[in-house]
C-alpha positions in Angstrom: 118.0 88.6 160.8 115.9 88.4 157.9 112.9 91.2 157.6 109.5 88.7 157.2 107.5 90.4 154.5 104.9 92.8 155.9 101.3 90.7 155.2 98.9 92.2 152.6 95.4 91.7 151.9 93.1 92.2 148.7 89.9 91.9 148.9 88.0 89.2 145.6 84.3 89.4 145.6 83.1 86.0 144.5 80.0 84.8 142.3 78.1 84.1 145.8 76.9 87.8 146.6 77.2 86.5 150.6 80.6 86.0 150.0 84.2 87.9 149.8 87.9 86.2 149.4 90.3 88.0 151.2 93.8 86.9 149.3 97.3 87.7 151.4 100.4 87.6 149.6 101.7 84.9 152.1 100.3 81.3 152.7 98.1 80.6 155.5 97.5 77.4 155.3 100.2 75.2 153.8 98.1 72.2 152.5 94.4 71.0 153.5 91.7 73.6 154.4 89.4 74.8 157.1 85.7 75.4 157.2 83.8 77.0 159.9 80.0 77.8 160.2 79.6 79.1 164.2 81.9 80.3 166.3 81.6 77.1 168.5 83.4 75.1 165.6 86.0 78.2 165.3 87.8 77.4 168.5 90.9 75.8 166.8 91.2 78.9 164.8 92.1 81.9 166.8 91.5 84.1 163.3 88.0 82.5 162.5 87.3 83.0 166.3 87.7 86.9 165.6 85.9 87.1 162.7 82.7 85.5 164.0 83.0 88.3 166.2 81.7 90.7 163.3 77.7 90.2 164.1 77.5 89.3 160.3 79.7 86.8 159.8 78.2 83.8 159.1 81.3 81.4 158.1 84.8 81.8 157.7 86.7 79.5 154.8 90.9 78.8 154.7 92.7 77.5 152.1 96.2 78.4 151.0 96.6 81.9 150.9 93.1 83.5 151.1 89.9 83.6 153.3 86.6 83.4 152.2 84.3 85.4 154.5 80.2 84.6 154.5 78.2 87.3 155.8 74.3 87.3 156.9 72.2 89.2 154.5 71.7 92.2 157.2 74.9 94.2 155.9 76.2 94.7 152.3 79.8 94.2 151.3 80.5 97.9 150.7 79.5 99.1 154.2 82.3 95.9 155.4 85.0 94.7 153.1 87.5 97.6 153.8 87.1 97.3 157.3 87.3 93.6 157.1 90.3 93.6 155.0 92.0 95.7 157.6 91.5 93.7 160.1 92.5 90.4 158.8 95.6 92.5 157.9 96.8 93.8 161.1 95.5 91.0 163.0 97.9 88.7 160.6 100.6 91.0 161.0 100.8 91.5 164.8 101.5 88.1 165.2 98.1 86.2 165.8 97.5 82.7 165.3 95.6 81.4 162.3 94.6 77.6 163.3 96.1 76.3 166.7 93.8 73.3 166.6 93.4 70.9 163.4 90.5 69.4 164.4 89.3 66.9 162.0 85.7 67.9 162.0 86.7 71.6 160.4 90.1 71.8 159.4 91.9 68.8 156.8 95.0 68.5 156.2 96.0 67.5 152.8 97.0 63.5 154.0 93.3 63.5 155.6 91.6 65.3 152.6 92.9 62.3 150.5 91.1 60.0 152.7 88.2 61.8 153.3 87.2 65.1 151.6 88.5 65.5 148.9 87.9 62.8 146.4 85.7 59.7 147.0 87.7 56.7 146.1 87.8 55.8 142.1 85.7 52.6 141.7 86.5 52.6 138.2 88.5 53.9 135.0 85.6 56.0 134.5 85.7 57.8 137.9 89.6 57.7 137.5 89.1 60.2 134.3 86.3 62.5 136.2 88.6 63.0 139.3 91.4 63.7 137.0 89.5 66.0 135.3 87.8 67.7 138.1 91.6 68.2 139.6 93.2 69.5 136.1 90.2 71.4 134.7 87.9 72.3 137.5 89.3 72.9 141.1 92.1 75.7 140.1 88.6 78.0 138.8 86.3 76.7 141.7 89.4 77.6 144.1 90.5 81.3 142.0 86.1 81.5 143.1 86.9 80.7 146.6 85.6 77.9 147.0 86.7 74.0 146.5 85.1 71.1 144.8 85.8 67.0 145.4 84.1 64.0 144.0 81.6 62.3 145.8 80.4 59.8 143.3 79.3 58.4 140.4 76.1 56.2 139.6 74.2 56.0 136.3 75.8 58.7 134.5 75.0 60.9 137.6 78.1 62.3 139.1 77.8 64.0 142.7 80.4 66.6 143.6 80.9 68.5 147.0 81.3 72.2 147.0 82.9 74.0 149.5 83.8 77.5 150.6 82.5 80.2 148.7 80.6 77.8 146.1 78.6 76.0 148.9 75.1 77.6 148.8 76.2 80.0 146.0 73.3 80.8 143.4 75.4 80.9 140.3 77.1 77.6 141.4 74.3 75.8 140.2 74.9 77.5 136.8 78.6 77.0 137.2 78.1 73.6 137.9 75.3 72.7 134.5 77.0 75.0 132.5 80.7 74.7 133.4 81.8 71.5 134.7 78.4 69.8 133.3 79.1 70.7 130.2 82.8 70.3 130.3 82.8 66.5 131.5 80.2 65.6 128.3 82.7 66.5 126.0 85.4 65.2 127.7 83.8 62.0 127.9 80.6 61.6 125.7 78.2 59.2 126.7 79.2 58.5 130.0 77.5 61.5 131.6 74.0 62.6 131.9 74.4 64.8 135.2 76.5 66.8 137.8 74.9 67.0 141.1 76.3 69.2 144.1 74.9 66.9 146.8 75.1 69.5 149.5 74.1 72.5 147.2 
């Protein structure tokens, strides 16, 4: 029979100071992602259920092979991550469930992602070219961060993106987003846009 690799965790700290990603050397989640903020939205997720028993986590993120935890403000990482990263280690390799339930609400696939999260629908060339370059240029950095990124939109040379995981609420993803993907999408296509908003940041 053949030996299934033992799991491993490292623990990333991230550019948002409430958060860590906890990166195994195996996937978790083969396509989509899940995002939980209370332990009533963690029921699907046997893993997220157990973490929100930590009094300070505050919201557990899943995508591919790594975990971003949130934590209140009442602990710091250093008193936390080993333990943490122990846990999700042993817990992962005794056996236990990540996600039993894919309820739409928290978890998407990568089909349902496509139709919902991740990218608004193109309505143009234009938006054709940002979503491309969001996708090539942006999203593998947001997602080495922890986090995730999707178009929402795009009116007046305004363009509104949705951040996720880690980069939802983060204080430097507001300089991420002016300096980095602001920045990066003016030269890329000059004239076209004035702004990048994170319309839930």
């Amino acid at each position: 029979m053949e030996k299934t690799i033992p799991y491993t965790i490292y623990a990333e700290s991230t550019p948002n100071p409430t958060t860590m990603k906890f990166v195994a050397n195996r996937v978790l989640l083969e396509d989509g992602l899940a995002e939980y903020t209370s332990m009533d939205e963690a029921k699907g997720s046997p893993l997220a259920m157990k973490l929100f028993g930590f009094p300070f986590v505050t919201g557990v993120f899943i995508q591919y092979n790594f975990i971003t935890v949130m934590k209140s403000d009442m602990i710091s990482w250093e008193d936390v991550v080993i333990e943490l990263r122990e846990f999700i280690r042993d817990y992962l390799n005794s056996g236990g469930a990540i996600i039993t339930e894919f309820d739409p609400t928290v978890v998407q696939t990568k089909e349902q992602l496509a139709t919902t999260t991740v990218h608004a629908e193109a309505q143009s060339e234009l938006e054709e070219k940002i979503i491309a370059i969001l996708d090539a240029e942006i999203a593998p950095a947001v997602a080495q961060d922890g986090g995730n990124i999707t178009f929402k939109g795009y009116e007046n040379g305004v363009v509104n993106v949705v951040l996720r995981g880690a980069c939802s609420g983060c204080p430097s993803s507001t300089v991420t987003l002016k300096n980095g993907i602001e920045t990066l999408l003016k030269n890329r296509l000059p004239g076209e846009i004035s702004e990048v908003v994170a319309v839930n940041g």
